[in-house]
VOVOVEX-902646 format. One record per residue: residue number from 1; residue in one letter; y, x, z of N, C-alpha, C in turn. Coordinates in pm, whole numbers, m for minus. Layout:
// residues N
ATOM resi resn   n.yy   n.xx   n.zz  ca.yy  ca.xx  ca.zz   c.yy   c.xx   c.zz
ATOM  NUM    A      Y      X      Z      Y      X      Z      Y      X      Z
...
//
This chain:
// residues 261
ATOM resi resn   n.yy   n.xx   n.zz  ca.yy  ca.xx  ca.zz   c.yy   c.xx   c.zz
ATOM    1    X   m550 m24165  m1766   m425 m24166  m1843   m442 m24076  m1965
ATOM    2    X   m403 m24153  m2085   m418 m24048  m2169   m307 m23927  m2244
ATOM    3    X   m322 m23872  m2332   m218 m23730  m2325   m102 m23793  m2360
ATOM    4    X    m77 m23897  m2404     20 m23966  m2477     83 m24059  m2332
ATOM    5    X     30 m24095  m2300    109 m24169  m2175    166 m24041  m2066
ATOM    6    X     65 m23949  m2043     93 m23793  m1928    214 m23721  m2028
ATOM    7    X    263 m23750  m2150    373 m23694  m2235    503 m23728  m2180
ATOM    8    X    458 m23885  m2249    545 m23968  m2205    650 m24003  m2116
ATOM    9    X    516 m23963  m1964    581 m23999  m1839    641 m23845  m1765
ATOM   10    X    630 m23718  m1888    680 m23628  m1834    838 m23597  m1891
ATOM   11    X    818 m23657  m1997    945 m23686  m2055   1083 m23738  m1964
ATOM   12    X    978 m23866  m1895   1087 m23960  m1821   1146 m23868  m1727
ATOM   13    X   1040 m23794  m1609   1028 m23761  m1533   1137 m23632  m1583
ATOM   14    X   1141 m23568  m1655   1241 m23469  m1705   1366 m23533  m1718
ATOM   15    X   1392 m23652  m1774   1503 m23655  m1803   1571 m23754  m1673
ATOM   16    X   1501 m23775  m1605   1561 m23816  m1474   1618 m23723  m1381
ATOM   17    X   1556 m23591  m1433   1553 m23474  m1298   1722 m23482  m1372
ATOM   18    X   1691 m23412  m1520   1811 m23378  m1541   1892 m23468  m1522
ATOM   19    X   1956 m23630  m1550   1994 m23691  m1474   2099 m23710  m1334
ATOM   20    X   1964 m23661  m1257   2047 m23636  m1114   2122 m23526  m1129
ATOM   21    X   2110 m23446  m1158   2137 m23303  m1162   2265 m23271  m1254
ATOM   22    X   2305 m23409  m1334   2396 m23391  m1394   2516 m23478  m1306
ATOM   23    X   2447 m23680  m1261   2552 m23700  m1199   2555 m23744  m1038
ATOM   24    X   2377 m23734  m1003   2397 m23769   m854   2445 m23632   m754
ATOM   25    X   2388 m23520   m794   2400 m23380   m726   2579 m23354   m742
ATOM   26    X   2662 m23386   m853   2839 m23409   m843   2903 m23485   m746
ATOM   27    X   2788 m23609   m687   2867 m23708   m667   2841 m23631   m505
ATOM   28    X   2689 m23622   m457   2718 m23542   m343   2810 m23478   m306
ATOM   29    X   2801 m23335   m403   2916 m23258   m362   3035 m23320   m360
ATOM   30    X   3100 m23442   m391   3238 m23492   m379   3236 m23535   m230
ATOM   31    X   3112 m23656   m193   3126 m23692    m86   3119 m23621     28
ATOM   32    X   3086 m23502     m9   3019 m23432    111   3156 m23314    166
ATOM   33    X   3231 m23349    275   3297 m23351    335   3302 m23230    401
ATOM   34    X   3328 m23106    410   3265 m22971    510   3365 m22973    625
ATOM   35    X   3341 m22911    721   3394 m22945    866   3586 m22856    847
ATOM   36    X   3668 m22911    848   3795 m22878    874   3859 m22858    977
ATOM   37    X   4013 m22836    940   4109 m22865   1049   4147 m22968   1089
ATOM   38    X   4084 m23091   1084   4136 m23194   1111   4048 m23339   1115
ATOM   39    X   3878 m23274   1147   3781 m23367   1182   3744 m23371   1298
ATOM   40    X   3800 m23296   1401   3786 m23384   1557   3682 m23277   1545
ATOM   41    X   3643 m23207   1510   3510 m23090   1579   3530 m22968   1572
ATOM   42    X   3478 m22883   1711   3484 m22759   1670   3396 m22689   1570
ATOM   43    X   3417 m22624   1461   3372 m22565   1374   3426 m22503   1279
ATOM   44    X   3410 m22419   1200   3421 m22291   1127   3509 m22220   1177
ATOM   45    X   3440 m22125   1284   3512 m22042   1348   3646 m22064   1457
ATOM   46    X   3661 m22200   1472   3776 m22220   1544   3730 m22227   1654
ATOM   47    X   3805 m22172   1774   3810 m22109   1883   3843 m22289   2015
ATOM   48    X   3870 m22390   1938   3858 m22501   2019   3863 m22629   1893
ATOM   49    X   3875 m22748   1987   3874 m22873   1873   3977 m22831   1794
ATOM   50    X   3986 m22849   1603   4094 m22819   1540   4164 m22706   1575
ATOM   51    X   4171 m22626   1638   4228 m22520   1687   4172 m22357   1631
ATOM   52    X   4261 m22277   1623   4207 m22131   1596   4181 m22135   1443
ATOM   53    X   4070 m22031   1458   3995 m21968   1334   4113 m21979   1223
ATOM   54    X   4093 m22050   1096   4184 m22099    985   4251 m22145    992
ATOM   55    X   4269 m22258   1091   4381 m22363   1141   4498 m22356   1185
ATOM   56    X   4609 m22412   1079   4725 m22389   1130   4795 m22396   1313
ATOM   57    X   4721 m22471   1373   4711 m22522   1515   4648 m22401   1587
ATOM   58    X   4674 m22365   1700   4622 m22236   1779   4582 m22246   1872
ATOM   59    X   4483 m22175   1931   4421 m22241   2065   4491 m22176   2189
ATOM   60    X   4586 m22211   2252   4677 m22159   2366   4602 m22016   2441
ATOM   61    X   4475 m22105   2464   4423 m21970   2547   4441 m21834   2480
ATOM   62    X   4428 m21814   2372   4334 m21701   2291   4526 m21622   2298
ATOM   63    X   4622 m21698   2325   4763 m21598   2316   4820 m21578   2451
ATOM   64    X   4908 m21462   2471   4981 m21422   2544   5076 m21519   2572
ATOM   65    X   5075 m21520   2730   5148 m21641   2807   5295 m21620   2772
ATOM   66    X   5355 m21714   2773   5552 m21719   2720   5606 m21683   2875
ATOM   67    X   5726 m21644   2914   5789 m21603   2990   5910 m21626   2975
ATOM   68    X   5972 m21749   3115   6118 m21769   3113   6164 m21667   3196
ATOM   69    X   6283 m21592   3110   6328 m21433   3177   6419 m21474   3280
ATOM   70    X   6471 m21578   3245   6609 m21609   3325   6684 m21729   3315
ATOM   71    X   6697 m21811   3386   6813 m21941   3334   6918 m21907   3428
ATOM   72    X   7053 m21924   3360   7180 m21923   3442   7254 m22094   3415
ATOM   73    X   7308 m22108   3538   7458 m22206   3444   7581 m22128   3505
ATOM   74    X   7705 m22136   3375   7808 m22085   3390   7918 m22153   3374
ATOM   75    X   8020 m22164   3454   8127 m22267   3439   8175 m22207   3328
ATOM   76    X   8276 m22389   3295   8360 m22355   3145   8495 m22412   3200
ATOM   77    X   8471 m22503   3306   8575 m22547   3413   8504 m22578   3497
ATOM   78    X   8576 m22502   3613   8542 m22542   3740   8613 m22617   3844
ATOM   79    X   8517 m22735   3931   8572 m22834   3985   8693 m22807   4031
ATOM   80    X   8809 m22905   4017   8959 m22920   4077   9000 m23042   4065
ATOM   81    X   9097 m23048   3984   9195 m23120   3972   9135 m23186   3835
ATOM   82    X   9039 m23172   3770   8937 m23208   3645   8817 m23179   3696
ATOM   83    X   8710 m23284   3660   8633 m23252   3662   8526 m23135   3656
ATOM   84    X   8419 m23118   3697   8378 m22945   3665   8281 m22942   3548
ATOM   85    X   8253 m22862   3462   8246 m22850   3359   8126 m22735   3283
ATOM   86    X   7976 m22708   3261   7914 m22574   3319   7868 m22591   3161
ATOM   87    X   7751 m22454   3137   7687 m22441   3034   7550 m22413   3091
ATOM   88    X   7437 m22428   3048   7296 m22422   3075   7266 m22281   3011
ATOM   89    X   7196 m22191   3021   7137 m22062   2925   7009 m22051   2966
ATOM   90    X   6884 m22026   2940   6792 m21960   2942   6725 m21854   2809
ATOM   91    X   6621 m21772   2863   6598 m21697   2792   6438 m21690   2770
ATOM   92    X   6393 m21737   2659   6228 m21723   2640   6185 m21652   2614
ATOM   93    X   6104 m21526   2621   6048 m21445   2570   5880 m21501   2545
ATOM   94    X   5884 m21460   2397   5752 m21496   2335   5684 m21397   2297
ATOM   95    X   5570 m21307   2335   5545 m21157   2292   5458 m21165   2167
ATOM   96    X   5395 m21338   2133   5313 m21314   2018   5378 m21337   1862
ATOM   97    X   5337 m21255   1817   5400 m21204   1694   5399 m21338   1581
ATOM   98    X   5275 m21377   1588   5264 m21454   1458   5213 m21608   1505
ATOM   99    X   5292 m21695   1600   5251 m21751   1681   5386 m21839   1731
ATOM  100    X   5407 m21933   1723   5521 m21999   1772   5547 m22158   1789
ATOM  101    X   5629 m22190   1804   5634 m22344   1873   5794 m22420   1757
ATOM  102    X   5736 m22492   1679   5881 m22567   1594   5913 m22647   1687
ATOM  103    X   5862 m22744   1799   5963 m22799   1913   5931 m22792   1983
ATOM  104    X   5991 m22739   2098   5953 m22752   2211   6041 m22818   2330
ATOM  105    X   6014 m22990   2368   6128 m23016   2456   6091 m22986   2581
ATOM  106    X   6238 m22928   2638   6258 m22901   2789   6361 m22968   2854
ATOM  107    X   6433 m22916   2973   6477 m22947   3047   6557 m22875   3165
ATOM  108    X   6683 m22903   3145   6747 m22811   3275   6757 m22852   3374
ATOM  109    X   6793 m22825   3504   6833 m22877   3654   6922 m22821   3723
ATOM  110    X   7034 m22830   3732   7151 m22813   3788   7138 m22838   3917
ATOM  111    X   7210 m22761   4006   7187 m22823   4141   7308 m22693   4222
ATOM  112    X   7358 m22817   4296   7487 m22739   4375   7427 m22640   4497
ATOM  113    X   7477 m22613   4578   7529 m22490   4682   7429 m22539   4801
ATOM  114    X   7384 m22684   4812   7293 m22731   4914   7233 m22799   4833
ATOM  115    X   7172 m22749   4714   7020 m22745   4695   7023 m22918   4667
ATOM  116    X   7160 m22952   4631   7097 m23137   4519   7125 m23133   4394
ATOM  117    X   7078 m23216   4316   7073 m23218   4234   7155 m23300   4160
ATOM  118    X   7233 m23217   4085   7380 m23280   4022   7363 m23301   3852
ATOM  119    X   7263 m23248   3819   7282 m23285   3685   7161 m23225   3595
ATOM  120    X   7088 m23318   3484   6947 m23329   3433   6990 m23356   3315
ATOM  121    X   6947 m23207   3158   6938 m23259   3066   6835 m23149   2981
ATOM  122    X   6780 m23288   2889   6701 m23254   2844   6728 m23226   2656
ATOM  123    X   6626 m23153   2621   6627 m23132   2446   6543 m23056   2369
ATOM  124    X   6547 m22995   2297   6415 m22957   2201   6474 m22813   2168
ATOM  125    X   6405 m22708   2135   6425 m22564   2081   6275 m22549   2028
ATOM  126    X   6321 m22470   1948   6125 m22394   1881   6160 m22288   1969
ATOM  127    X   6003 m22236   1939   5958 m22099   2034   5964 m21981   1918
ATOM  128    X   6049 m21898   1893   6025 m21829   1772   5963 m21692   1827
ATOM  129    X   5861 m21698   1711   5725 m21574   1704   5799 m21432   1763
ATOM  130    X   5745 m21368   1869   5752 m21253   1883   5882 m21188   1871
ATOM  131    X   5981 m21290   1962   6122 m21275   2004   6140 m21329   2095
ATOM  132    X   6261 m21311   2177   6312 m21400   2283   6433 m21508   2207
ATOM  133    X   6389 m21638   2228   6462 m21782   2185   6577 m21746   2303
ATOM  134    X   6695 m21777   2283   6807 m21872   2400   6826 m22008   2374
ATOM  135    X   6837 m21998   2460   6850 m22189   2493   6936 m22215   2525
ATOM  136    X   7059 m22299   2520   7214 m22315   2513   7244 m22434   2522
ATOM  137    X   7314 m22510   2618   7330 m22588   2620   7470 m22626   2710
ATOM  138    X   7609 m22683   2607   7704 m22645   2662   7778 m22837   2714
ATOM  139    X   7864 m22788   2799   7965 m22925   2842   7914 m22996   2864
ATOM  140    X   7824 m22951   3040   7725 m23041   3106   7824 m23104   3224
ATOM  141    X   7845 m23215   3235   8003 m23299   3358   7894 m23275   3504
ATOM  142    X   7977 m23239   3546   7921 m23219   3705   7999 m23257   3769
ATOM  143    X   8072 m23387   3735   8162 m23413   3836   8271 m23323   3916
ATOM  144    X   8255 m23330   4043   8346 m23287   4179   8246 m23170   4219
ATOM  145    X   8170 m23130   4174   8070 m23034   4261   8040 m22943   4135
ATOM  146    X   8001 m22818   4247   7978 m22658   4136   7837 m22662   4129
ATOM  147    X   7781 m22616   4057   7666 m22576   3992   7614 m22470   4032
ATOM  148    X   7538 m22405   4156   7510 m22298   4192   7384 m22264   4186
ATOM  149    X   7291 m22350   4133   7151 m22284   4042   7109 m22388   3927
ATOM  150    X   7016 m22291   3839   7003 m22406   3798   6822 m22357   3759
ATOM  151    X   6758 m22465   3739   6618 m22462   3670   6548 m22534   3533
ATOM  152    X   6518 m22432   3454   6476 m22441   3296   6331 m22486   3345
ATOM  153    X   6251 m22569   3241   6098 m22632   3213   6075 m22657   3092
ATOM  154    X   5964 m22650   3041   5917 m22696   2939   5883 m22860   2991
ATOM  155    X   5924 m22960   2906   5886 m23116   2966   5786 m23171   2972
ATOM  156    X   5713 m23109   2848   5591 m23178   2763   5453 m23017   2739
ATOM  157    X   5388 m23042   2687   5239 m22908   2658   5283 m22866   2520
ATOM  158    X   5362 m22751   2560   5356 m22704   2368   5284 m22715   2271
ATOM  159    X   5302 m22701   2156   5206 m22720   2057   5241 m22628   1926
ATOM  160    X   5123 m22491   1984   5166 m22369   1908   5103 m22373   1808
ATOM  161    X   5154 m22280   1655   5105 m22301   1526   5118 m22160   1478
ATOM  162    X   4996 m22161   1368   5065 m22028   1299   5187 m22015   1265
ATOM  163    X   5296 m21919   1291   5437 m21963   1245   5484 m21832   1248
ATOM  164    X   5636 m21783   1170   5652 m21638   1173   5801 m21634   1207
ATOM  165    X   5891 m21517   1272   6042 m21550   1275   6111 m21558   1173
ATOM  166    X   6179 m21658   1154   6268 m21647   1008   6401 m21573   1028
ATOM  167    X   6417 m21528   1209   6524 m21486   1169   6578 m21301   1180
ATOM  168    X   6414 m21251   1190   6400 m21105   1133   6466 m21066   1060
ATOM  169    X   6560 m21100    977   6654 m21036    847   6761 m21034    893
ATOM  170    X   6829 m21098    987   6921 m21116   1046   6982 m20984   1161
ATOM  171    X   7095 m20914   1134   7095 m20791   1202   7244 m20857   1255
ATOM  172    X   7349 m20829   1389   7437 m20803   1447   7509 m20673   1422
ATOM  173    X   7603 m20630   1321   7622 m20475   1374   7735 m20470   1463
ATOM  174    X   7839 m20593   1442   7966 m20589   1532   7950 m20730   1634
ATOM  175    X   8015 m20642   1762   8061 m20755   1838   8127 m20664   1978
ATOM  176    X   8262 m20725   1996   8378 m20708   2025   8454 m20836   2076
ATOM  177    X   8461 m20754   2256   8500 m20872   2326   8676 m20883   2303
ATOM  178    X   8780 m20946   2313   8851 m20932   2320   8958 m21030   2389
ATOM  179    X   9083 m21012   2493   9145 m21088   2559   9071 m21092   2696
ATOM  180    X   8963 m21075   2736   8906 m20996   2824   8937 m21115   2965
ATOM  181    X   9081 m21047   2974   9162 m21131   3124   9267 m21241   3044
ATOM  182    X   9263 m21300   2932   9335 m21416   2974   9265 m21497   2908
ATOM  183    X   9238 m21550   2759   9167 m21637   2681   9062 m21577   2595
ATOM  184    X   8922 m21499   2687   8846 m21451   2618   8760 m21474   2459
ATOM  185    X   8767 m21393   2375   8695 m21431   2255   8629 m21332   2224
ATOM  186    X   8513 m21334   2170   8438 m21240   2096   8419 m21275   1954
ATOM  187    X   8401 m21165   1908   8449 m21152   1756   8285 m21074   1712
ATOM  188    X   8220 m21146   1653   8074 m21109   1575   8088 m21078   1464
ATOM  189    X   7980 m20972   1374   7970 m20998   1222   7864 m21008   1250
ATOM  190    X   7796 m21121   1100   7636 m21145   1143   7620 m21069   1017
ATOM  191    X   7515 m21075    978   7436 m20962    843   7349 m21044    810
ATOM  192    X   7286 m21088    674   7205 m21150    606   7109 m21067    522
ATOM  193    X   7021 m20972    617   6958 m20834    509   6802 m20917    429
ATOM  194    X   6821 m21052    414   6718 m21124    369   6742 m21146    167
ATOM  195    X   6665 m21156    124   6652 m21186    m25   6672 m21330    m59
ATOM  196    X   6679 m21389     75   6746 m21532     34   6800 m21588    132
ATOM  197    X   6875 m21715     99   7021 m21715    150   6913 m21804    315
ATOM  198    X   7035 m21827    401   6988 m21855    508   7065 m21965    540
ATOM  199    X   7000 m22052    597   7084 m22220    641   7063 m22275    786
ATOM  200    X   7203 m22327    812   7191 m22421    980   7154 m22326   1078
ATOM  201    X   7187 m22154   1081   7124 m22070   1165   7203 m22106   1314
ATOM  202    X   7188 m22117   1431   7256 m22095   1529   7197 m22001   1625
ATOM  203    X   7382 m21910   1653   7427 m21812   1690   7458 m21837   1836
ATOM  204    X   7360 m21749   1968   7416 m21810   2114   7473 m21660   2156
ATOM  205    X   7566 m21653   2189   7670 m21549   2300   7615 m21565   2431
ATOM  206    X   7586 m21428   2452   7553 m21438   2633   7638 m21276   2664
ATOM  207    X   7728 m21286   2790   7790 m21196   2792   7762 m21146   2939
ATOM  208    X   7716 m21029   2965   7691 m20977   3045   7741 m20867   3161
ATOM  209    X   7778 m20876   3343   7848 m20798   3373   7795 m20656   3390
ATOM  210    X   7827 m20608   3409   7819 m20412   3426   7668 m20351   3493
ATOM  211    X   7649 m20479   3581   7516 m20472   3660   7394 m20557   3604
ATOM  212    X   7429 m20651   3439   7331 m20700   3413   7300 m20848   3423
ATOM  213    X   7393 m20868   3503   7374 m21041   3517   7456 m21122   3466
ATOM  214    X   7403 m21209   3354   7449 m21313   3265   7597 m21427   3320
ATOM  215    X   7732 m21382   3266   7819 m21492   3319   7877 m21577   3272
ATOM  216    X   7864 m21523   3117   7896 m21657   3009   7805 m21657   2890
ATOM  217    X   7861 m21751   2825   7796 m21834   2732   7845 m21945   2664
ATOM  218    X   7823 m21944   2515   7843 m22002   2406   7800 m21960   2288
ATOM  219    X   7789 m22107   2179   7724 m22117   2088   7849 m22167   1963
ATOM  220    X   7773 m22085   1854   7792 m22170   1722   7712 m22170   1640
ATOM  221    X   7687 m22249   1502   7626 m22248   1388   7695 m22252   1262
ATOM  222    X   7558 m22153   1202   7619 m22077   1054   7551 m22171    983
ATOM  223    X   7613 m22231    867   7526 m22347    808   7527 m22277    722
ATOM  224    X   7568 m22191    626   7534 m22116    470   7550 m21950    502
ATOM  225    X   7444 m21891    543   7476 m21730    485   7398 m21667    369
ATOM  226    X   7500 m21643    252   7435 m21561    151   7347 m21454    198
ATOM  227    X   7243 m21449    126   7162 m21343    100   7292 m21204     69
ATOM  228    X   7228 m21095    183   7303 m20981    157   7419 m20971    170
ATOM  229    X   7490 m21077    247   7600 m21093    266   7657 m21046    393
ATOM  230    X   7742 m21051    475   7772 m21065    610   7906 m21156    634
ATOM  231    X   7953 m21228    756   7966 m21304    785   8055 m21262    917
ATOM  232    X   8215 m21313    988   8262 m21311   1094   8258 m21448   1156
ATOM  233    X   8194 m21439   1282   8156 m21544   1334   8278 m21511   1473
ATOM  234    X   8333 m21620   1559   8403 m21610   1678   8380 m21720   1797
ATOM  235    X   8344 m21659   1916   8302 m21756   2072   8413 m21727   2118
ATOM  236    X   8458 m21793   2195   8554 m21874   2272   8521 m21925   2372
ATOM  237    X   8684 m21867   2525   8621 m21909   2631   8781 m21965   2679
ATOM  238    X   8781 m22068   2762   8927 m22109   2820   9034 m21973   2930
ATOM  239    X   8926 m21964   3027   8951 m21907   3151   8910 m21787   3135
ATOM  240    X   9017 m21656   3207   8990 m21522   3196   8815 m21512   3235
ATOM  241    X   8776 m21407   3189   8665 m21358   3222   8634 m21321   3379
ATOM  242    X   8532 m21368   3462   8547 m21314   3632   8501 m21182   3653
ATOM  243    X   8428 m21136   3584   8395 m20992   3591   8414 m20875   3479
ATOM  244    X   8414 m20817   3472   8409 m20681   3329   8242 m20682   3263
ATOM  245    X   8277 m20714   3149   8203 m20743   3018   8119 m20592   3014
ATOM  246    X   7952 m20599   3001   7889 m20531   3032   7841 m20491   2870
ATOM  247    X   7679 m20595   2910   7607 m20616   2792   7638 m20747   2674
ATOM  248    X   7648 m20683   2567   7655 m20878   2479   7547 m20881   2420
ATOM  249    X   7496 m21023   2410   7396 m21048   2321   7455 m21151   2216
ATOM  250    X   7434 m21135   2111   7441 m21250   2002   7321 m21279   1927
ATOM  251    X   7239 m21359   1950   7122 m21427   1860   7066 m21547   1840
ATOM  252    X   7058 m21521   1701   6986 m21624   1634   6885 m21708   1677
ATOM  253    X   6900 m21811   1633   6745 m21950   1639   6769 m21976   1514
ATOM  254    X   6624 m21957   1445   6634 m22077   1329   6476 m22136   1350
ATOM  255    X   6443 m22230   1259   6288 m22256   1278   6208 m22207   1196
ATOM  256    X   6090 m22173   1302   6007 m22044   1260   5969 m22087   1096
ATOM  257    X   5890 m22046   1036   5857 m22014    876   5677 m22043    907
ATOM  258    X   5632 m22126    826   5482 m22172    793   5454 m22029    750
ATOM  259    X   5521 m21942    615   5439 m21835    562   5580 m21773    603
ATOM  260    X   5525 m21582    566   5636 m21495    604   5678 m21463    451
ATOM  261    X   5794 m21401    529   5899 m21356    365   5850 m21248    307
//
């Protein structure tokens, strides 16, 4: 070969390299796909399939187990001359902080004085991060028969995510039972110590006797609280109270927050 053809063909040979290098080595990197949250494999650092490491999705194991503290049902009327009439409550405690569930459906079980089963309902709550959720569920018909236990479940396998409480800004400073023995009401202020306004929050009442154990219950929802604002909220009960009003709780559910405030 002579110097003129070995020129030639180094020429080509150059301007092919450069070539690739300008549009096949782009096109790679486009096609070339690196392992995510959402290709069916474990990889980059995630702790199961899609799960852990970066991934909004969490791998159950790697968190602290949830804990139902308590389910009660509490009459709102009790069987007579009308039908009987109860409310469902449980209480979730979730100890991980940054870690939570946007639905989670469950399920209550009502069941009378010999242990049958009078009444099954089911519905959805999130698990909010590193609080205890209540679960509320009111004007369950039980017919002719009382409600003397009842049992909370999760229905389905949660499906926990990075998630944060949205409703941390949210403070109680008043609440004040009042009417006590004839048409009990409690009288709340809620507090909005957040930088922005807050929507559709619901507020569950659990009222507690002297020794600690849960005897009523009710709910409402705040659909608009200004930022920095506060707010009188009021629960309502038909029938005197059966015992002397101990502990109250009033708190929030809202759904947890993708990022924090």
């Amino acid at each position: 070969m002579s110097w003129a053809s070995r020129r030639r063909f180094l020429y080509i040979a150059g301007f092919l390299i450069v070539l690739g290098a300008v549009t096949v080595l782009p096109l790679l990197v486009y096609l070339h796909k690196p392992g995510d949250c959402f290709d069916g494999k474990q990889n980059n650092a995630e702790t199961a399939v899609d799960k852990g490491g970066g991934c909004k999705l969490l791998d159950e194991r790697a968190l602290l187990p949830v804990t139902i503290v308590w389910a009660r049902a509490m009459p709102v009327r009790l069987p007579g001359e009308e039908t009987g009439s109860f409310s469902a409550v449980a209480y979730i405690e979730n100890p991980n902080a940054n870690a939570g569930v946007a639905k989670a459906p469950f399920r209550f079980k009502l069941y009378d004085d010999a242990n049958v089963l009078i009444s099954e309902i089911e519905g959805v709550t999130p698990v909010m991060p590193g609080n205890v959720t209540p679960v509320f569920v009111g004007g369950i018909d039980t017919g002719f028969r009382k409600a003397g236990r009842v049992f909370f479940e999760f229905s389905a396998p949660l499906i926990w995510e990075r998630l944060y409480d949205a409703t941390e800004p949210i403070t109680v400073p008043t609440k004040e039972i009042q009417n006590a023995n004839a048409e009990p009401r409690l009288r709340a202020v809620i507090k909005n110590d957040s930088v922005q306004d807050l929507r559709d929050t619901q507020f569950v009442a659990t009222v507690f006797d002297t020794a600690g154990n849960a005897f009523a219950g009710s709910a409402t929802e705040v659909q608009f609280l200004e930022r920095g604002k506060q707010q009188e909220v009021m629960f309502t009960w038909r029938d005197p109270f059966p015992f002397l009003p101990g502990r109250i709780d009033v708190l929030p559910i809202m759904a947890p927050l993708e990022e924090p405030r």
